[in-house]
VOTORDO-648324 format. One record per residue: x, y, z of N, C-alpha, C, O in turn; residue number from 1; residue in three letters. Coordinates in nm, 4 decimals, padded with zeros to 6 digits. Layout:
PT        nX        nY        nZ       caX       caY       caZ        cX        cY        cZ        oX        oY        oZ  resi  resn
PT         X         Y         Z         X         Y         Z         X         Y         Z         X         Y         Z   NUM   ALA
...
END
This chain:
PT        nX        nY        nZ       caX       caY       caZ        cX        cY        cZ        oX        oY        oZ  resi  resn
PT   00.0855  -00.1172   00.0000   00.0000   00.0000   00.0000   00.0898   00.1231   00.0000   00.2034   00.1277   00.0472     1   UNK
PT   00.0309   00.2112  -00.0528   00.1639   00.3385  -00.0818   00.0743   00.4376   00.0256  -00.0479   00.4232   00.0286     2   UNK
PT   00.1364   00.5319   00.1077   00.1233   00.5978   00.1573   00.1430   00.7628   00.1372   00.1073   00.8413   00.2251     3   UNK
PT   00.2117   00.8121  -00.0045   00.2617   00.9549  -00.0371   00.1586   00.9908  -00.1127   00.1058   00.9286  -00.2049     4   UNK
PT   00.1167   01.1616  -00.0395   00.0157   01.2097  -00.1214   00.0802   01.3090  -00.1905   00.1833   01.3582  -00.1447     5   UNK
PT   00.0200   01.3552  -00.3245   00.0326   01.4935  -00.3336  -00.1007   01.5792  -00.4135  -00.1613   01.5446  -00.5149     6   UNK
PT  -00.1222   01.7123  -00.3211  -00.2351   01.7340  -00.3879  -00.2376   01.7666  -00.5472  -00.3474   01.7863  -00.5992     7   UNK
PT  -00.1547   01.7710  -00.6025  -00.1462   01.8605  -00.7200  -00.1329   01.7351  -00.8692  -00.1325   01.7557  -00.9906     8   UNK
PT  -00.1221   01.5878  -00.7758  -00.0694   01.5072  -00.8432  -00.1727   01.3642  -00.8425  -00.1658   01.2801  -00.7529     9   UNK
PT  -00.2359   01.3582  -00.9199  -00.2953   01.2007  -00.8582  -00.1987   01.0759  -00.8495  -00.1354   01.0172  -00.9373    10   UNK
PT  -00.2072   01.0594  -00.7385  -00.1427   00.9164  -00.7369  -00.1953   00.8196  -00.6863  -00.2433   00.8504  -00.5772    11   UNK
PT  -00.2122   00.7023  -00.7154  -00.2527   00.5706  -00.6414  -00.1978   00.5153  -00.5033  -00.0857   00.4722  -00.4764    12   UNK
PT  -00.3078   00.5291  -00.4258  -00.2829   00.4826  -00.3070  -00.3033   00.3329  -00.2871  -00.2165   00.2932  -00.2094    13   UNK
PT  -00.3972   00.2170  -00.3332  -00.3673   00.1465  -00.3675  -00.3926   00.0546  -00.5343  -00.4794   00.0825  -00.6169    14   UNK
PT  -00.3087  -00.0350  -00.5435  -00.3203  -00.0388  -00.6617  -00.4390  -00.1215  -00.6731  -00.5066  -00.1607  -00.5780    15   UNK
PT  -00.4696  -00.1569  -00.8552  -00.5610  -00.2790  -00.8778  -00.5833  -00.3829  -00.8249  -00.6906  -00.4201  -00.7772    16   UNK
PT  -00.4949  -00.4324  -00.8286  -00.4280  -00.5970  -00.7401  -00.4162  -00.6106  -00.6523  -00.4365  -00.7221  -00.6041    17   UNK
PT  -00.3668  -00.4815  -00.5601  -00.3951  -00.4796  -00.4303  -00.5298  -00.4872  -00.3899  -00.5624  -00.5853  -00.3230    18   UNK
PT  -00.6378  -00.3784  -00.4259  -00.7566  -00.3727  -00.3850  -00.8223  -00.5263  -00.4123  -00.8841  -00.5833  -00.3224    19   UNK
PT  -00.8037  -00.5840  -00.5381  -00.8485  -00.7162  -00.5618  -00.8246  -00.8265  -00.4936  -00.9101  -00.9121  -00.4705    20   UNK
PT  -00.6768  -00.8321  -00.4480  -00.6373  -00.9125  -00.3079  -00.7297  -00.9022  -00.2033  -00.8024  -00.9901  -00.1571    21   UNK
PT  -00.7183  -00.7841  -00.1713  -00.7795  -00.7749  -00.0238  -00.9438  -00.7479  -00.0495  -01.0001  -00.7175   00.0556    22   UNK
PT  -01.0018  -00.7509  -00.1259  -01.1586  -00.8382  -00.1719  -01.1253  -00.9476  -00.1367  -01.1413  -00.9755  -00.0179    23   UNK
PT  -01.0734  -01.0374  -00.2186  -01.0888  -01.1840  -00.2295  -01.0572  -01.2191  -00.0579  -01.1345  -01.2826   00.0138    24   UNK
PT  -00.9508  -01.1722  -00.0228  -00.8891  -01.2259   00.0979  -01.0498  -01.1677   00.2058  -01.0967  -01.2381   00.2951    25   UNK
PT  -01.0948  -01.0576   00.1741  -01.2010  -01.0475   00.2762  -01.3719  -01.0848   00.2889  -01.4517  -01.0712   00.3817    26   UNK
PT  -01.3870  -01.1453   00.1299  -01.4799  -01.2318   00.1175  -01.4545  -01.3575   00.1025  -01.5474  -01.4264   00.0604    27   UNK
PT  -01.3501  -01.4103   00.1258  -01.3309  -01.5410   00.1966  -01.3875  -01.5686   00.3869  -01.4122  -01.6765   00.4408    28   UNK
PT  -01.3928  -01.4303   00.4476  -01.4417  -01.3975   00.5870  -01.5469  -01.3692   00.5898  -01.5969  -01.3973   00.6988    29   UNK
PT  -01.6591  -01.2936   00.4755  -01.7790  -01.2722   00.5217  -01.8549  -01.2271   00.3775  -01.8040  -01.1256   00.3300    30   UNK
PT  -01.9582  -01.2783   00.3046  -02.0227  -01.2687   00.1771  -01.9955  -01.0878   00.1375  -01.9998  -00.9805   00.1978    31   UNK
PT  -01.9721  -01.1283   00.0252  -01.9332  -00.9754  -00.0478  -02.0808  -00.8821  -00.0759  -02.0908  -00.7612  -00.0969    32   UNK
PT  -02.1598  -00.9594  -00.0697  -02.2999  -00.8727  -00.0982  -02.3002  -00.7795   00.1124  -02.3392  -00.6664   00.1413    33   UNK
PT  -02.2522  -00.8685   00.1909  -02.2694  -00.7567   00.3150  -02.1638  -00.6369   00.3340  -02.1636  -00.5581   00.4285    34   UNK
PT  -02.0761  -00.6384   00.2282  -02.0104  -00.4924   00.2105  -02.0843  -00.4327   00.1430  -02.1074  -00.3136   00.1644    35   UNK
PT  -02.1460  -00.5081   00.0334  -02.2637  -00.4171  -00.0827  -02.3920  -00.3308   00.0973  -02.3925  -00.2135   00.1347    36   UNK
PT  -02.4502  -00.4156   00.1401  -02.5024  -00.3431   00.1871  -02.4306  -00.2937   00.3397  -02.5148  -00.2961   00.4295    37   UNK
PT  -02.3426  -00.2656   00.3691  -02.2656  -00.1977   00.4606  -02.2493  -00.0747   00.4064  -02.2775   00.0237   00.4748    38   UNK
PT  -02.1999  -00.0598   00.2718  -02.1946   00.0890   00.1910  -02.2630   00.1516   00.1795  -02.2553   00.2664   00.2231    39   UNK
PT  -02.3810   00.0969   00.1033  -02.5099   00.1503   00.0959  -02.5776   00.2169   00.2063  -02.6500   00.3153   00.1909    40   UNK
PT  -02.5444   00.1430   00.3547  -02.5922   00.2070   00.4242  -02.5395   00.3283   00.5119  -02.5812   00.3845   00.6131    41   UNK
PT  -02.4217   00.3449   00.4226  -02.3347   00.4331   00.4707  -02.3743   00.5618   00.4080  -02.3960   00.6772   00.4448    42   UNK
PT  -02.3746   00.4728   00.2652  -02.4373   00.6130   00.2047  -02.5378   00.6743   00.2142  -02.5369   00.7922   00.1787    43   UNK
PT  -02.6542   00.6165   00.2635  -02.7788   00.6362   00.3158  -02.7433   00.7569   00.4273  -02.7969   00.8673   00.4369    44   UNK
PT  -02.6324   00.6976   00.5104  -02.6190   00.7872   00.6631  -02.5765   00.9281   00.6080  -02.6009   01.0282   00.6753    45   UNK
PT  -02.5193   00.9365   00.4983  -02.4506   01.0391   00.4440  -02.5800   01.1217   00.3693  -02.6248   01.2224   00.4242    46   UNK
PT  -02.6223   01.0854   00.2741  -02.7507   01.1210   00.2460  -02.8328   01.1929   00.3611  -02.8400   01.3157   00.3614    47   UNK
PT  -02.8969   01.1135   00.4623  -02.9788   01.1606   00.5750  -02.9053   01.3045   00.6681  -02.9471   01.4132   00.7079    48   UNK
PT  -02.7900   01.2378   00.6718  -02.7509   01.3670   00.7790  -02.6963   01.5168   00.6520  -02.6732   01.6321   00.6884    49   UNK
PT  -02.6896   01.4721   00.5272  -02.6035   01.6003   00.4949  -02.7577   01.6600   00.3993  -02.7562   01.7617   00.3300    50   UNK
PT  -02.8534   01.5897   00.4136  -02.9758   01.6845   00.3230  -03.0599   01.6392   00.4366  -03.0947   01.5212   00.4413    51   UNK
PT  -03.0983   01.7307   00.5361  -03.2419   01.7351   00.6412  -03.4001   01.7155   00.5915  -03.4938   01.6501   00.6373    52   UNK
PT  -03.3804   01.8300   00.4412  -03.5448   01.8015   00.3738  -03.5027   01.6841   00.2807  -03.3886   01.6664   00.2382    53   UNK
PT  -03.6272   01.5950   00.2514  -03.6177   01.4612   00.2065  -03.6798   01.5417   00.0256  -03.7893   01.5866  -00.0083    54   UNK
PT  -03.5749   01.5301  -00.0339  -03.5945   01.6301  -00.1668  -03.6109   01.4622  -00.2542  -03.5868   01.3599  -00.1902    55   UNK
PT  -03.6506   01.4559  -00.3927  -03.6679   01.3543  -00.4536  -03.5521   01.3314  -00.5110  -03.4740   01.4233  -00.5356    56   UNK
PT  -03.5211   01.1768  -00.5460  -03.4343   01.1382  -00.5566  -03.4512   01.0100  -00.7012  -03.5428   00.9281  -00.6946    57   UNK
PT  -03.3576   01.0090  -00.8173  -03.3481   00.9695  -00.8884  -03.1998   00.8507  -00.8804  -03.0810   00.8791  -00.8954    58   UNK
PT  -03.2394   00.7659  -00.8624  -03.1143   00.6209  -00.8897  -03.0963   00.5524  -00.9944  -03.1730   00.4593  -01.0191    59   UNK
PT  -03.0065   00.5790  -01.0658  -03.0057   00.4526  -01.1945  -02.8884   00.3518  -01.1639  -02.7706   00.3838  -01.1481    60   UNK
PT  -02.9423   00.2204  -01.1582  -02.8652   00.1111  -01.1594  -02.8592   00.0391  -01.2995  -02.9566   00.0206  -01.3726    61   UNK
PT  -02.7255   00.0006  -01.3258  -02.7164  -00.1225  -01.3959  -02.7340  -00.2589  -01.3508  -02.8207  -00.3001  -01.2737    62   UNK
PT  -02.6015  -00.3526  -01.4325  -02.6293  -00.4496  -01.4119  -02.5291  -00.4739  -01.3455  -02.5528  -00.5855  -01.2994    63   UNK
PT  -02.3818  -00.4265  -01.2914  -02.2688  -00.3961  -01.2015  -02.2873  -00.3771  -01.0360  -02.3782  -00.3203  -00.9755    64   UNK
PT  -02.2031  -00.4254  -00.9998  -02.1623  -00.3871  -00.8366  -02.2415  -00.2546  -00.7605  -02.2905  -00.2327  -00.6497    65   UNK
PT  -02.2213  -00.1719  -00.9038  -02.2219  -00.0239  -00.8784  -02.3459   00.0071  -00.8849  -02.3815   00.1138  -00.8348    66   UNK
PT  -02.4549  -00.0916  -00.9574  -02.5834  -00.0799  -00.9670  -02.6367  -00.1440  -00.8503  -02.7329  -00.0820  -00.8051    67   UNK
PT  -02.6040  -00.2553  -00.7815  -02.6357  -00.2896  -00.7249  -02.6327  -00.2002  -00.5446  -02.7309  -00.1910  -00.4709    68   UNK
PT  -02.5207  -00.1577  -00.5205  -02.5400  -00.0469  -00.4418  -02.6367   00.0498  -00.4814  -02.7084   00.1030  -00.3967    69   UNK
PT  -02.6422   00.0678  -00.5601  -02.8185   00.1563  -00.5850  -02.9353   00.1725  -00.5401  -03.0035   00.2656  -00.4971    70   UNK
PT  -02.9493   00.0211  -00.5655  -03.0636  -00.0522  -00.5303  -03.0672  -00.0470  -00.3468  -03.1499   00.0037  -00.2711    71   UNK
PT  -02.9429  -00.1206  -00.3198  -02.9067  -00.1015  -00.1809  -02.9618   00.0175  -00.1172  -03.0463   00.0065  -00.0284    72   UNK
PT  -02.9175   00.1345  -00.1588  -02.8780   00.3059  -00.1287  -03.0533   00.3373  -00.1890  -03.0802   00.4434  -00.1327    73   UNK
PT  -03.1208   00.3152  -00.2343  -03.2623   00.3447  -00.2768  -03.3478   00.2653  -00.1923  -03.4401   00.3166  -00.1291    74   UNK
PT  -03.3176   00.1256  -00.1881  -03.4214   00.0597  -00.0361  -03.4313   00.1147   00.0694  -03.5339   00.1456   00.1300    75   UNK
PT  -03.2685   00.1379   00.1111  -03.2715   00.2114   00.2304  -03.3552   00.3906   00.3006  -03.4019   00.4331   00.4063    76   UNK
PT  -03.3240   00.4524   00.1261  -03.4346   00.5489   00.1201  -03.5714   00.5582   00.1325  -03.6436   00.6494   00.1728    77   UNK
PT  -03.5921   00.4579   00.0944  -03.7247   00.4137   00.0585  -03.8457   00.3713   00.1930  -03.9667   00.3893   00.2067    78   UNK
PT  -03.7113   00.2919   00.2968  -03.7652   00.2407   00.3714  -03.8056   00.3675   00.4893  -03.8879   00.3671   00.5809    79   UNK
PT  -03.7290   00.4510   00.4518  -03.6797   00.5850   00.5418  -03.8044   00.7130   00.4750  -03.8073   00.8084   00.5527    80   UNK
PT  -03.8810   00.7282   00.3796  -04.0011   00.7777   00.2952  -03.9104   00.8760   00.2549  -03.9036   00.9777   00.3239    81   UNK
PT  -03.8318   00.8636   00.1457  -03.7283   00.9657   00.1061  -03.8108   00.8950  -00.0765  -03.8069   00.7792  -00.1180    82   UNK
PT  -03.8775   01.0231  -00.1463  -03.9411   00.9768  -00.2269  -03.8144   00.9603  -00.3396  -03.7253   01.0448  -00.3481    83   UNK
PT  -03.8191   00.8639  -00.4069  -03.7020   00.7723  -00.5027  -03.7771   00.7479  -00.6081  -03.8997   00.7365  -00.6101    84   UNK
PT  -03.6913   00.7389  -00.7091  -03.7388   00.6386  -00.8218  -03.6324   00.5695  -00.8963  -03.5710   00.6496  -00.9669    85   UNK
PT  -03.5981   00.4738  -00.9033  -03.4982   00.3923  -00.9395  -03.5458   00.3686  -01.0583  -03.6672   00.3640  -01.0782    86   UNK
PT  -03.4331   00.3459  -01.1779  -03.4336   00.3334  -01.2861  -03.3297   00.2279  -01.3665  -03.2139   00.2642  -01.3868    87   UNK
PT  -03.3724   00.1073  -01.4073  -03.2667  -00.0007  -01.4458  -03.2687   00.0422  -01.5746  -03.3640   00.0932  -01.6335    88   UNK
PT  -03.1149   00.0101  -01.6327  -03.0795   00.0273  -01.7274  -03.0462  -00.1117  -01.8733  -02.9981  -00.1002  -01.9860    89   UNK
PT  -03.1024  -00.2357  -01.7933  -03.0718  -00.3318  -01.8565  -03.2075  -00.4552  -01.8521  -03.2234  -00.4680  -01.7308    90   UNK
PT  -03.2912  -00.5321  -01.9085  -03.3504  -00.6643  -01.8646  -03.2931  -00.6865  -01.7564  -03.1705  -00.6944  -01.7495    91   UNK
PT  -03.3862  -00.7029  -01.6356  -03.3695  -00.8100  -01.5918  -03.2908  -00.9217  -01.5606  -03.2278  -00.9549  -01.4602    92   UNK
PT  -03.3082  -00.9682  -01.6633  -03.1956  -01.0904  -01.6891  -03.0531  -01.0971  -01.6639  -02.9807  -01.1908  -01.6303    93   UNK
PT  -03.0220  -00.9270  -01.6978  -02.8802  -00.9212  -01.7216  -02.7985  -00.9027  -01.5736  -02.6757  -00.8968  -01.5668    94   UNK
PT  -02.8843  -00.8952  -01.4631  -02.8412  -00.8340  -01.3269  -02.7898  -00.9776  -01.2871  -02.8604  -01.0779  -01.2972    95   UNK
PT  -02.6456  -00.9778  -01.2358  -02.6018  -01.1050  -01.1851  -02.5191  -01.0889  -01.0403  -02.4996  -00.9711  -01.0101    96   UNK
PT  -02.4794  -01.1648  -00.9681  -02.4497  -01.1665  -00.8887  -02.4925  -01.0892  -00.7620  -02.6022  -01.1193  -00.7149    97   UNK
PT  -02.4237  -00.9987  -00.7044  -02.4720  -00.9126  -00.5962  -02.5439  -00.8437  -00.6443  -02.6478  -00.8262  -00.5806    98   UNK
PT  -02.5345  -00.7951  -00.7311  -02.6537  -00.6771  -00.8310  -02.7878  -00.7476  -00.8727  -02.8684  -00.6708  -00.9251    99   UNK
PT  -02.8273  -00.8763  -00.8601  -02.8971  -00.9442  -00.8562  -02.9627  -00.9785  -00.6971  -03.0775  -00.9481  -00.6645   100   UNK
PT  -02.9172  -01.0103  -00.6562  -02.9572  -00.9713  -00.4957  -03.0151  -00.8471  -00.4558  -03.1241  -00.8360  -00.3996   101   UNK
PT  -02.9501  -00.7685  -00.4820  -02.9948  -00.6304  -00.4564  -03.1320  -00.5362  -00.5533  -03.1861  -00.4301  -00.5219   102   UNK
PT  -03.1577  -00.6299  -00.6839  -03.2071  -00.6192  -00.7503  -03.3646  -00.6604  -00.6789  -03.4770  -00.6106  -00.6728   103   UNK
PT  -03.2931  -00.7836  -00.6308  -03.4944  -00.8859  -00.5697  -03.4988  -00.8401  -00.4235  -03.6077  -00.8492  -00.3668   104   UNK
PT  -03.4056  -00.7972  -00.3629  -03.4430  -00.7608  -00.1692  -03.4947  -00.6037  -00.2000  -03.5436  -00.5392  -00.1073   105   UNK
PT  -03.4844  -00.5560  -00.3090  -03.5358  -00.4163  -00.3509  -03.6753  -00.4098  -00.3840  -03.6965  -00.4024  -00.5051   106   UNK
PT  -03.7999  -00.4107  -00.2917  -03.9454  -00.4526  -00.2984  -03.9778  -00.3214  -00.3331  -04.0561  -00.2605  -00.2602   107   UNK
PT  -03.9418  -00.2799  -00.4092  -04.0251  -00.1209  -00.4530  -04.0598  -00.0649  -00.6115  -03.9952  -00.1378  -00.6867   108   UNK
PT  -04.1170   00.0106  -00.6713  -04.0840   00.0262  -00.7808  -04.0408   00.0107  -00.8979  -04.1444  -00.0559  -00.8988   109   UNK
PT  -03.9879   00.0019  -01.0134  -03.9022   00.0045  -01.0878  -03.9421   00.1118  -01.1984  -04.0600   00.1235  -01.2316   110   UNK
PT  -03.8273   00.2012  -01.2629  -03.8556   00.2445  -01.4386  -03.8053   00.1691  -01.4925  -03.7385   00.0924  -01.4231   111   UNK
PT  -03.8063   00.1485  -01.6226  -03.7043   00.1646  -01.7456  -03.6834   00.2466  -01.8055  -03.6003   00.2375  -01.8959   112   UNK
END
């Protein structure tokens, strides 16, 4: 892990392979979908405390990791009456893995 910053400069703090190591090495300890929703609900906390009025909110998920925190980060709104509307960008079909999970524990809505 590299530790030197500079502001003026982007540099990688850690690399690809690193970050990919230490996935694998930490969902070997505990299912990777409960970081999916550990984030989500982080982001939720971030959401709640940094906007007080519950203003409407637009989510588009794919069929990626990144969609799948969406879904995550929009339930959690949802469950909280933070009016949402989530919007998939793919069938159905195409949502796999954690993004698939997050896709069906997501009892609300959908666009296309």
């Amino acid at each position: 892990m590299h530790s030197f910053h500079n502001v003026c400069k982007k540099i990688e703090i850690v690399s690809s392979k690193e970050m990919k190591d230490f996935e694998k090495h930490q969902f070997l300890k505990k299912s990777s979908y409960s970081f999916m929703q550990n984030a989500g609900r982080k982001v939720f906390y971030f959401i709640r405390d940094k906007y007080k009025q519950k203003q409407p909110i637009i989510v588009l998920c794919g069929p990626g990791n990144n969609g799948g925190d969406g879904f995550v980060i929009a339930k959690q709104l949802q469950d909280y009456n933070y009016p949402v509307e989530v919007y998939i960008l793919e069938s159905k079909k195409n949502y796999k893995g954690d993004a698939l999970t997050a896709l069906e524990e997501y009892n609300y809505g959908l666009k296309k």
